[in-house]
py3Dmol code that shows the C-alpha trace and the ligand (Angstrom):
import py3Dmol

protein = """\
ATOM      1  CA  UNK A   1       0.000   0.000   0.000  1.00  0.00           C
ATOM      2  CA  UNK A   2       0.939   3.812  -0.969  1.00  0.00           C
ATOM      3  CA  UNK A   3       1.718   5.806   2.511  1.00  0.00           C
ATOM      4  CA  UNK A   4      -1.699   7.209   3.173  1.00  0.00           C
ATOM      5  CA  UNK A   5      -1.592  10.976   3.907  1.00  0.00           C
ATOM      6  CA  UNK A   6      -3.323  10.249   6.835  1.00  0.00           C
ATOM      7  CA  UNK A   7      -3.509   7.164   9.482  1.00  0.00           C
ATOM      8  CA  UNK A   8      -5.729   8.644  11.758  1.00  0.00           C
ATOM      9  CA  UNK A   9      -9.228  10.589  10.862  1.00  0.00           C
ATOM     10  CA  UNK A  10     -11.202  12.228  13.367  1.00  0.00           C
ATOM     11  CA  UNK A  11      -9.937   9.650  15.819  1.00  0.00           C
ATOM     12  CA  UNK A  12     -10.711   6.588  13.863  1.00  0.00           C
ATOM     13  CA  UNK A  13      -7.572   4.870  12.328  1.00  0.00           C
ATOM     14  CA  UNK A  14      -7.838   3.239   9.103  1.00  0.00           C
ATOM     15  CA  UNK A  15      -9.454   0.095  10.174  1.00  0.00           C
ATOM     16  CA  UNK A  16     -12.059   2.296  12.367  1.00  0.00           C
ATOM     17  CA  UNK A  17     -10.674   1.322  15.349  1.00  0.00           C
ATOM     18  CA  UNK A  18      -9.770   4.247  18.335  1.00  0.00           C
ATOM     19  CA  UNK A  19      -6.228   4.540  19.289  1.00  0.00           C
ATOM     20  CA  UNK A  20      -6.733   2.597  22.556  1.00  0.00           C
ATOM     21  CA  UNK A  21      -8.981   0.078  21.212  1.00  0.00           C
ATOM     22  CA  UNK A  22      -7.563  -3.711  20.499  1.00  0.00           C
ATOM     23  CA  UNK A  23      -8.016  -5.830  17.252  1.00  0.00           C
ATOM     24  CA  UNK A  24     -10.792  -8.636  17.299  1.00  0.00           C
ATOM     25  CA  UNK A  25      -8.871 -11.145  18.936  1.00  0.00           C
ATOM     26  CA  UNK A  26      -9.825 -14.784  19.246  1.00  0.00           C
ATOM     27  CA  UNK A  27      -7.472 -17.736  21.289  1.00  0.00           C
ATOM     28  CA  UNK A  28      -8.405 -21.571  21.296  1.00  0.00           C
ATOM     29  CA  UNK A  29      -6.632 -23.818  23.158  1.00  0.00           C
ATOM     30  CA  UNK A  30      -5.400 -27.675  21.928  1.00  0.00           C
ATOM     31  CA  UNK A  31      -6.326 -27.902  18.945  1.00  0.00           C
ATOM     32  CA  UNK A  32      -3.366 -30.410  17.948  1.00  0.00           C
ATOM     33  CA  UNK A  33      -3.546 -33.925  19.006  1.00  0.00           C
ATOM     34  CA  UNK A  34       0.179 -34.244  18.915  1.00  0.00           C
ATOM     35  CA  UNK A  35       1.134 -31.707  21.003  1.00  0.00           C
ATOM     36  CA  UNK A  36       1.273 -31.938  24.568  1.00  0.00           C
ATOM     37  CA  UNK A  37      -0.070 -28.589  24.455  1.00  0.00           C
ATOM     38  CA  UNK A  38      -1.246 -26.265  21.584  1.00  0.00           C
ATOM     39  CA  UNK A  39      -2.864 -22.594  21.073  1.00  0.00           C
ATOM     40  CA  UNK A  40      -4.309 -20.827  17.942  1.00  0.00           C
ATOM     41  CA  UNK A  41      -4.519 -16.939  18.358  1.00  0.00           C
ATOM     42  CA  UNK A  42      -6.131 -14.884  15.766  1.00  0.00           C
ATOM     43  CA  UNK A  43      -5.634 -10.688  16.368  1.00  0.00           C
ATOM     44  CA  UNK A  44      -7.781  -8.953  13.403  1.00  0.00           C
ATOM     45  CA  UNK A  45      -5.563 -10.430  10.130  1.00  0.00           C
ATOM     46  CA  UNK A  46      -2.959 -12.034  12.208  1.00  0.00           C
ATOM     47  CA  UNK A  47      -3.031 -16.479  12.461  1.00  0.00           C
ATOM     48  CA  UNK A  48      -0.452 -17.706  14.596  1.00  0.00           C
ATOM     49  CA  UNK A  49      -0.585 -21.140  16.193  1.00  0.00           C
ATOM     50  CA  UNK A  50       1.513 -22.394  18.834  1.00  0.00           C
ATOM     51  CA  UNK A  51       2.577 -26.035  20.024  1.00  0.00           C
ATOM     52  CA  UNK A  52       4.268 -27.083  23.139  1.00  0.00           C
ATOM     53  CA  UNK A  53       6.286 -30.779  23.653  1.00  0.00           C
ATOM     54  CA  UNK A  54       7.754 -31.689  26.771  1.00  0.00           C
ATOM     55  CA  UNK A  55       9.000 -31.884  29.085  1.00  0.00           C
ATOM     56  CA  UNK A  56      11.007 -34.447  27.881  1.00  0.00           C
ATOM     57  CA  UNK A  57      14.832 -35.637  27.916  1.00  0.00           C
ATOM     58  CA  UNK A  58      16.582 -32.917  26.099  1.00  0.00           C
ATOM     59  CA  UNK A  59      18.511 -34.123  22.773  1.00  0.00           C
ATOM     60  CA  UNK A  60      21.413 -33.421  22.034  1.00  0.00           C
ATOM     61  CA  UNK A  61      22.252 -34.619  25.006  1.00  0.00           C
ATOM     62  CA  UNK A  62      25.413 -32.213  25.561  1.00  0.00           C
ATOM     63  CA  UNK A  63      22.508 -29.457  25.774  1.00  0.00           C
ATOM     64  CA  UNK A  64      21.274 -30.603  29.187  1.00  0.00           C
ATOM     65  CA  UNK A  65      21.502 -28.427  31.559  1.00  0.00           C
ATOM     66  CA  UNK A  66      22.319 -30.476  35.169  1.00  0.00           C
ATOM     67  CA  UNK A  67      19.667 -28.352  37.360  1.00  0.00           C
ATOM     68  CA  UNK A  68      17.493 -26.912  34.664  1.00  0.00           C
ATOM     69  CA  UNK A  69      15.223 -27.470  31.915  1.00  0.00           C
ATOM     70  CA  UNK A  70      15.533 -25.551  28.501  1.00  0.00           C
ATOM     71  CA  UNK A  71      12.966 -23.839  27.397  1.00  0.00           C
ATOM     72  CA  UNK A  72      13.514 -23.766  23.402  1.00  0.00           C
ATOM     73  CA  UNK A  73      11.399 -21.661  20.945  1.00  0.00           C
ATOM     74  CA  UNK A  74      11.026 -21.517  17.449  1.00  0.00           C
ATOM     75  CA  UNK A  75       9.481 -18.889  15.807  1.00  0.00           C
ATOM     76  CA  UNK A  76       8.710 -19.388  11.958  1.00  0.00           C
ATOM     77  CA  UNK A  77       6.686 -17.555   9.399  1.00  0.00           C
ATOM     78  CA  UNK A  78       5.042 -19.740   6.608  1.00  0.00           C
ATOM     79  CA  UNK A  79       6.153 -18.359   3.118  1.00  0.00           C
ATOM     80  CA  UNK A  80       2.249 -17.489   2.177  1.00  0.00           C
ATOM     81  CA  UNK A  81       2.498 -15.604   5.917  1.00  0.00           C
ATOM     82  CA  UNK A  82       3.370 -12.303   3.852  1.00  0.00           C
ATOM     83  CA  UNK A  83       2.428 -10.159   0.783  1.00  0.00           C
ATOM     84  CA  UNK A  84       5.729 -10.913  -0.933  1.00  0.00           C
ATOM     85  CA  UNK A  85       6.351 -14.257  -0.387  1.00  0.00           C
ATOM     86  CA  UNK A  86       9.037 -15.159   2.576  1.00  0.00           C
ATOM     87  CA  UNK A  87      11.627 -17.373   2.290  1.00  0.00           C
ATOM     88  CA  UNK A  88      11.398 -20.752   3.759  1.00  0.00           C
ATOM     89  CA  UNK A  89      13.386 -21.404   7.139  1.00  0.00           C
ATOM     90  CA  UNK A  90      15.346 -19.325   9.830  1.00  0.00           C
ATOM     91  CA  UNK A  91      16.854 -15.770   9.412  1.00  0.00           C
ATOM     92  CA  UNK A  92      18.142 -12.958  11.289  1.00  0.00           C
ATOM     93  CA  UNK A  93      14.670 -11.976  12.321  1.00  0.00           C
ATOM     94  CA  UNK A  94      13.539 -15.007  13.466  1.00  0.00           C
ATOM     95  CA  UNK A  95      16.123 -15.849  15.528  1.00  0.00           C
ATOM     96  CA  UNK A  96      16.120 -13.029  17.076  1.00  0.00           C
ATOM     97  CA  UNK A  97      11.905 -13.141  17.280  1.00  0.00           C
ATOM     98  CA  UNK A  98      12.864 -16.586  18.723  1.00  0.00           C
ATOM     99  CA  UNK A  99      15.390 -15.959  21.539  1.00  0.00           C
ATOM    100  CA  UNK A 100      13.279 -12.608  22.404  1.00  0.00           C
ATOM    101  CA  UNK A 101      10.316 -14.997  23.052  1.00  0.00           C
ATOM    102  CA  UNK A 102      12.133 -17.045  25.004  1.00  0.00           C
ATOM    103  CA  UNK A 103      13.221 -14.452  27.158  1.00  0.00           C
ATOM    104  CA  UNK A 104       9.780 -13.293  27.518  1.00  0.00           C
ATOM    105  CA  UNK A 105       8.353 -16.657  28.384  1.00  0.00           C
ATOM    106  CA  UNK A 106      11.134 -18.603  30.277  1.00  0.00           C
ATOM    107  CA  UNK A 107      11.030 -15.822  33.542  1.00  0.00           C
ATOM    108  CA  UNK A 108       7.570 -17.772  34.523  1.00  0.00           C
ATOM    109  CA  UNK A 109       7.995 -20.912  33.875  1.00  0.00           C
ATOM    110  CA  UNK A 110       9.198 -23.480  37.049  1.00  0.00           C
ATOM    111  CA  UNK A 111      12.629 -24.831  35.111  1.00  0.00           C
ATOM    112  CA  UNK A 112      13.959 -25.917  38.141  1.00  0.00           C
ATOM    113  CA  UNK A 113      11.558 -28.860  38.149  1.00  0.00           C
ATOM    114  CA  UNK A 114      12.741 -30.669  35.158  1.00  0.00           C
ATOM    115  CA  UNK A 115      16.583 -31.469  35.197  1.00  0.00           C
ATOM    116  CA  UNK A 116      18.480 -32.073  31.915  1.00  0.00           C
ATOM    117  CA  UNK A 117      14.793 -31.734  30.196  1.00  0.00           C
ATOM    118  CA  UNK A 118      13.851 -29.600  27.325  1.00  0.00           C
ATOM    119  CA  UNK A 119      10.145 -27.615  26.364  1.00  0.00           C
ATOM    120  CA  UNK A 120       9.898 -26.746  23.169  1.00  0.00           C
ATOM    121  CA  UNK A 121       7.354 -23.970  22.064  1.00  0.00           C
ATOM    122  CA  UNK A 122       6.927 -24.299  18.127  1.00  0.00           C
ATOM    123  CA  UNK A 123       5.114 -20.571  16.788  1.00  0.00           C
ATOM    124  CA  UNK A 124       4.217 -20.738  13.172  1.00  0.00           C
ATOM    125  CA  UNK A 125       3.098 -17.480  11.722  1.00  0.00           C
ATOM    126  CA  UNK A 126       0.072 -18.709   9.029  1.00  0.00           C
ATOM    127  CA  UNK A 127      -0.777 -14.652   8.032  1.00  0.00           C
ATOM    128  CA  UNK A 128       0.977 -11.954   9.524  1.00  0.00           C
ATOM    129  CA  UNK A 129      -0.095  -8.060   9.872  1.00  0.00           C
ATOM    130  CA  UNK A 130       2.480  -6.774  12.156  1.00  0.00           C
ATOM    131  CA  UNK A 131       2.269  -7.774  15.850  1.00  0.00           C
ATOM    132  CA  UNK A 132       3.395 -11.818  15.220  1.00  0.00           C
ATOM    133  CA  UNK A 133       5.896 -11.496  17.665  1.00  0.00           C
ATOM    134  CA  UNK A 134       3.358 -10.514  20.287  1.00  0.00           C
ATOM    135  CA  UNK A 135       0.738 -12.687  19.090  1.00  0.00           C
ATOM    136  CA  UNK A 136       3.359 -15.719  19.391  1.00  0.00           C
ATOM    137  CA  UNK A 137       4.198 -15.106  22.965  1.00  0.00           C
ATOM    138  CA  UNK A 138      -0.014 -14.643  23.910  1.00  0.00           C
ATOM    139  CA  UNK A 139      -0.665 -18.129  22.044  1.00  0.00           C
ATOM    140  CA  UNK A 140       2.617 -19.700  23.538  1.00  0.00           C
ATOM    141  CA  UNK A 141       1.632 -19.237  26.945  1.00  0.00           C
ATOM    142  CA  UNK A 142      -1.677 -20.432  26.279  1.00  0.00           C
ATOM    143  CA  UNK A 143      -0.149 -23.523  24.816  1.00  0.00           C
ATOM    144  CA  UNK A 144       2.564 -24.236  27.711  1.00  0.00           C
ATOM    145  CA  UNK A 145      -0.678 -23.759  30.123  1.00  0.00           C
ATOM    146  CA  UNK A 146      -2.803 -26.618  27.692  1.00  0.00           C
ATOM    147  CA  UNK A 147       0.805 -28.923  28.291  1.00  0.00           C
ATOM    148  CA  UNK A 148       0.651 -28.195  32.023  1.00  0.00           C
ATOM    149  CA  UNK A 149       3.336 -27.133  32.568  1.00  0.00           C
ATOM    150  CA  UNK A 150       4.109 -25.414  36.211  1.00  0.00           C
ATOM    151  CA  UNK A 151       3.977 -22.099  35.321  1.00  0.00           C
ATOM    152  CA  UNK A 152       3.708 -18.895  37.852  1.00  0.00           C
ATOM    153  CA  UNK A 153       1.182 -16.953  35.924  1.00  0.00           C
ATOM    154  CA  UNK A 154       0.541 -16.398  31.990  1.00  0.00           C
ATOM    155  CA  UNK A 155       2.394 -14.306  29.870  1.00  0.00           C
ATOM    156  CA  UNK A 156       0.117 -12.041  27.689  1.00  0.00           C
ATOM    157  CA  UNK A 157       1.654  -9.782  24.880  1.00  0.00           C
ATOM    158  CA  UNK A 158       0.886  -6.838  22.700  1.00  0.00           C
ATOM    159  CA  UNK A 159       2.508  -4.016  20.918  1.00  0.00           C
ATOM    160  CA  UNK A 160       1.662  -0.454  21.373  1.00  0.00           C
ATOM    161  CA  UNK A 161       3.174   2.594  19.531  1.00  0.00           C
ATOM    162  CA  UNK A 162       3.261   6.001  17.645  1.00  0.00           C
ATOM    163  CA  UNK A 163       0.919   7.387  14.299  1.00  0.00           C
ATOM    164  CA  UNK A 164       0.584  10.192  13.234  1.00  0.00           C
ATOM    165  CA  UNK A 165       1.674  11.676  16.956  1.00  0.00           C
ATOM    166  CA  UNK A 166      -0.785   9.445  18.704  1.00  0.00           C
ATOM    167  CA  UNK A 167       0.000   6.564  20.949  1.00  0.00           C
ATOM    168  CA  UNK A 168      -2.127   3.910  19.621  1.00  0.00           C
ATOM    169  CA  UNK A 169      -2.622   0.242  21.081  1.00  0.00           C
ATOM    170  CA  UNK A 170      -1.707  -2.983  18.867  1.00  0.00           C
ATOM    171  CA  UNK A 171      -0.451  -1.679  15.164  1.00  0.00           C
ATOM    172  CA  UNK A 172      -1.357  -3.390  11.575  1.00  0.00           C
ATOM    173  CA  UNK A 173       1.098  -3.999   9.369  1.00  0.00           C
ATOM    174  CA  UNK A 174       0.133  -0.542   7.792  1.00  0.00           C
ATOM    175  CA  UNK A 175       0.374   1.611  11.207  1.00  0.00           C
ATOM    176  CA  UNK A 176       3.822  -0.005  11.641  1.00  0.00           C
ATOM    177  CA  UNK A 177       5.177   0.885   8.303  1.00  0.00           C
ATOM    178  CA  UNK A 178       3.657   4.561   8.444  1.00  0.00           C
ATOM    179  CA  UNK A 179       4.178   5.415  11.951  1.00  0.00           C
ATOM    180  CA  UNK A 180       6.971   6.836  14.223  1.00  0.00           C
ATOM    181  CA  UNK A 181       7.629   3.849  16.696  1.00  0.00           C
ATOM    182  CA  UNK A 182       6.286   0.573  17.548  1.00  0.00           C
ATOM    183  CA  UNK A 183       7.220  -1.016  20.869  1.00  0.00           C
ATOM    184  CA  UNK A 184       6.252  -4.619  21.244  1.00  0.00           C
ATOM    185  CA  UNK A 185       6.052  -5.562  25.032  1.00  0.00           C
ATOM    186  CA  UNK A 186       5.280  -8.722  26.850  1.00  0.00           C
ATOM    187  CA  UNK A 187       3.620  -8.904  30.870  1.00  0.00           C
ATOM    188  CA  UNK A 188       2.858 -10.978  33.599  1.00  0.00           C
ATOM    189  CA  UNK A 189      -0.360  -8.723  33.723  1.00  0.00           C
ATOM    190  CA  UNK A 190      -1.079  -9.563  37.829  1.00  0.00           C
ATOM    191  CA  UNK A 191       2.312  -8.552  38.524  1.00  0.00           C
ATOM    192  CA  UNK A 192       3.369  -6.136  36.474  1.00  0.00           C
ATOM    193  CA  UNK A 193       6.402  -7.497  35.616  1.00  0.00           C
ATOM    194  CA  UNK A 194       7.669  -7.005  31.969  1.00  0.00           C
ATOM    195  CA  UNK A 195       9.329  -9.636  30.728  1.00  0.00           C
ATOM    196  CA  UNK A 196       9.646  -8.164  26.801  1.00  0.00           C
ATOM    197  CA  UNK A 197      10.076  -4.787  25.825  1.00  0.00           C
ATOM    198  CA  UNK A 198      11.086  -3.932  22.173  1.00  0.00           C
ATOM    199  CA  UNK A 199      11.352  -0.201  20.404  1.00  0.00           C
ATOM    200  CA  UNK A 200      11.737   0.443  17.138  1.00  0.00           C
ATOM    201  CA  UNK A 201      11.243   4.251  16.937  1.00  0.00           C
ATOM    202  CA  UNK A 202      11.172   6.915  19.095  1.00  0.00           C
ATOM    203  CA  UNK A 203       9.102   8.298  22.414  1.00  0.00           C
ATOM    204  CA  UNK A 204       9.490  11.325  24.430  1.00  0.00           C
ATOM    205  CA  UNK A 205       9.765  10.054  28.189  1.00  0.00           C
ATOM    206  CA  UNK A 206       5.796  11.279  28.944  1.00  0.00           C
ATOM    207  CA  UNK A 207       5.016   9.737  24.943  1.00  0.00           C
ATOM    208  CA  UNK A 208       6.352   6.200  26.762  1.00  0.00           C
ATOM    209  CA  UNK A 209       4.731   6.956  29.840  1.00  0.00           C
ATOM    210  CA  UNK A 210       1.303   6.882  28.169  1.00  0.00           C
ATOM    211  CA  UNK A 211       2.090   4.148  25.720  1.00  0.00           C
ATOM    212  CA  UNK A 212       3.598   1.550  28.837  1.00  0.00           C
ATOM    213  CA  UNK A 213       0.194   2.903  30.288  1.00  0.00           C
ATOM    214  CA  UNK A 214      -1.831   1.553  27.324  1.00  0.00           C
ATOM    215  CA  UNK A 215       0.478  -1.988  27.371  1.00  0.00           C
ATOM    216  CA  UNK A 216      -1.096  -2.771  30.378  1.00  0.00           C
ATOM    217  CA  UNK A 217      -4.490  -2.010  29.883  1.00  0.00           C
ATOM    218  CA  UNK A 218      -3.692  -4.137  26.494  1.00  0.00           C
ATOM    219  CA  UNK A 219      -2.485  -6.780  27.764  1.00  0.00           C
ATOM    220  CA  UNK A 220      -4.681  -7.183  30.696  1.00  0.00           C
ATOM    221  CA  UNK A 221      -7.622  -7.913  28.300  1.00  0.00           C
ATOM    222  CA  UNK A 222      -5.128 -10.397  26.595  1.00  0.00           C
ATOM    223  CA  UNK A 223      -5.125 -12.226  29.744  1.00  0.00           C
ATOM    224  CA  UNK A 224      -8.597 -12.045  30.404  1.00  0.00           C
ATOM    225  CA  UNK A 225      -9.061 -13.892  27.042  1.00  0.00           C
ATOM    226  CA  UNK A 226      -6.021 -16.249  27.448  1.00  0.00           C
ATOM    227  CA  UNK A 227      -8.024 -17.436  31.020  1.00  0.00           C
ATOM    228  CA  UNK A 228     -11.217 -17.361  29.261  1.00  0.00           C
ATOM    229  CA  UNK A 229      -9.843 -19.994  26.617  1.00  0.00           C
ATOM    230  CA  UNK A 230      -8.555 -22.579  28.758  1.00  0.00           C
ATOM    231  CA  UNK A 231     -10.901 -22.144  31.088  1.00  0.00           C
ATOM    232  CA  UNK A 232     -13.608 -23.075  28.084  1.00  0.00           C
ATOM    233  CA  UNK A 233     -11.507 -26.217  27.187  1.00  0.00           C
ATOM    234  CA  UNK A 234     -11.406 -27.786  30.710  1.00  0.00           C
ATOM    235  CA  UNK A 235     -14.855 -27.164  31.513  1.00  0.00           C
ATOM    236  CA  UNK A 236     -15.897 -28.523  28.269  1.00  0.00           C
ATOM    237  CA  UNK A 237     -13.645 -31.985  29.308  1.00  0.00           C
ATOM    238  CA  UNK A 238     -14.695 -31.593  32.791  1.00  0.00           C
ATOM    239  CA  UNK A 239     -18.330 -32.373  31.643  1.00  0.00           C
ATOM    240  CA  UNK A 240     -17.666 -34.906  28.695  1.00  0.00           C
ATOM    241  CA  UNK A 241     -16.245 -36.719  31.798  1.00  0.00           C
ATOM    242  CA  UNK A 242     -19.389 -36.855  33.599  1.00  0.00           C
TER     243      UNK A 242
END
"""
ligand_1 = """\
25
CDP
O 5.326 -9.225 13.348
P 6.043 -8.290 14.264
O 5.362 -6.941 14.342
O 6.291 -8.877 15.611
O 7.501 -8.082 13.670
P 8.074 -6.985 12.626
O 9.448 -7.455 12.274
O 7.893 -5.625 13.203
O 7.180 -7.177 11.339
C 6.009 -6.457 11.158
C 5.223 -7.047 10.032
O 5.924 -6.914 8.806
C 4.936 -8.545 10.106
O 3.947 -8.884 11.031
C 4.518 -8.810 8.696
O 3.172 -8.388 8.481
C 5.475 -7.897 7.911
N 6.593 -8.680 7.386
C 6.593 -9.016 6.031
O 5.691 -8.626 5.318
N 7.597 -9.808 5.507
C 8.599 -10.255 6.291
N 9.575 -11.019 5.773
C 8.611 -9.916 7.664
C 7.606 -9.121 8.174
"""
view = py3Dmol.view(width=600, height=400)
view.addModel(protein, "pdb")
view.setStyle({"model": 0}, {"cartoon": {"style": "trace"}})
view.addModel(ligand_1, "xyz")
view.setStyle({"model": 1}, {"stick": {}})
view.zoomTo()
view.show()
């Protein structure tokens, strides 16, 4: 698309939405038999899904860690993810995406507990419109939850940032092209604790004030919905059981 002159009108942004207001977002929770755990997350044009194994004996076997398990994410974007199509297999962005998403999910999870074990988190990025990397974490905490493993709380994610001088909550692929900055952040939403924070751009100090501000009220409905999900799967299998 051609740089619109404008990507906010009368308060609406292109996609009508207000500059605090979320895209549709939808979560469901093991939907893959093979996984011990497994999370599809759709935010307005984004489809990420996420699948969890483990834990289990890590291989290779010089990669155990004595008094630890490894948490090891993948983040990968299918080729018909993007307009122009993407390359198959890893590259500088995704490895980065991938060790940032460990980072963001490893600081809740209870390692300790599984010696010379590995998790894996699988993301794979089925359509993308800017916000993957956020969408990835929110689906691959759902997904560790659906595996069971001992977590302290859920991580929920979601990027906020700058158009046309207004701080605006979770950016299309559009917004982040045309706009000033884009700062994706992850939470532990009860705690406050952020566990990813990303800038690409610029903020005053009040500008990121306003826009951590908007992160939290962001991802606190992410977390809402993340509870919402599993809680729909296990009371769904609590009464198949009856
Ligand atoms: O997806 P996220 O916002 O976490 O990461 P980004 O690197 O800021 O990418 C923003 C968006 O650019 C992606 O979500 C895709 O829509 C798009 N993109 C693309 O079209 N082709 C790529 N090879 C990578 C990203």
């Amino acid at each position: 698309m051609e740089k619109p002159e404008k990507l906010i009108v009368d308060g609406k942004r292109l996609d009508g939405r207000a500059p605090d207001e979320l895209r549709p977002l939808k979560i469901e929770v093991g939907i893959l038999e093979r996984a011990n755990g497994s999370a599809y997350v759709e935010l307005g044009a984004n489809k990420v899904l996420a699948a969890v194994y483990g834990p289990r004996e890590m291989h290779p076997r010089h990669h155990q860690q004595p008094d630890t398990a490894v948490l090891r994410c993948r983040y990968n974007m299918a080729p018909f993810s993007v307009e122009e199509r993407k390359r198959p297999g890893p590259d500088r962005r995704s490895v980065e995406i991938s060790k940032v998403t460990r980072e963001a999910l490893e600081q809740v999870v209870f390692l300790k507990l599984y010696p010379r074990s590995v998790i894996d988190v699988f993301i794979e990025v089925l359509q993308a419109d800017a916000g993957t990397r956020t969408a990835g974490i929110t689906a691959a905490a759902v997904a560790l939850a659906d595996a069971g493993v001992p977590m302290r709380d859920i991580v929920s994610s979601i990027a906020v940032g700058k158009v046309d001088g207004t701080i605006v909550l979770d950016l299309t692929n559009d917004e982040d092209q045309w706009g000033t900055t884009d700062m994706p952040i992850a939470m532990v939403p009860r705690k406050k604790l952020i566990t990813l924070l990303q800038m690409d751009g610029h903020f005053t100090g009040e500008e990121f004030k306003q826009a951590l501000d908007l992160a939290f009220k962001g991802c606190e409905q992410i977390y809402d919905a993340q509870r919402q999900a599993l809680r729909e799967k296990y009371a769904i299998k609590r009464g198949n059981k009856k």
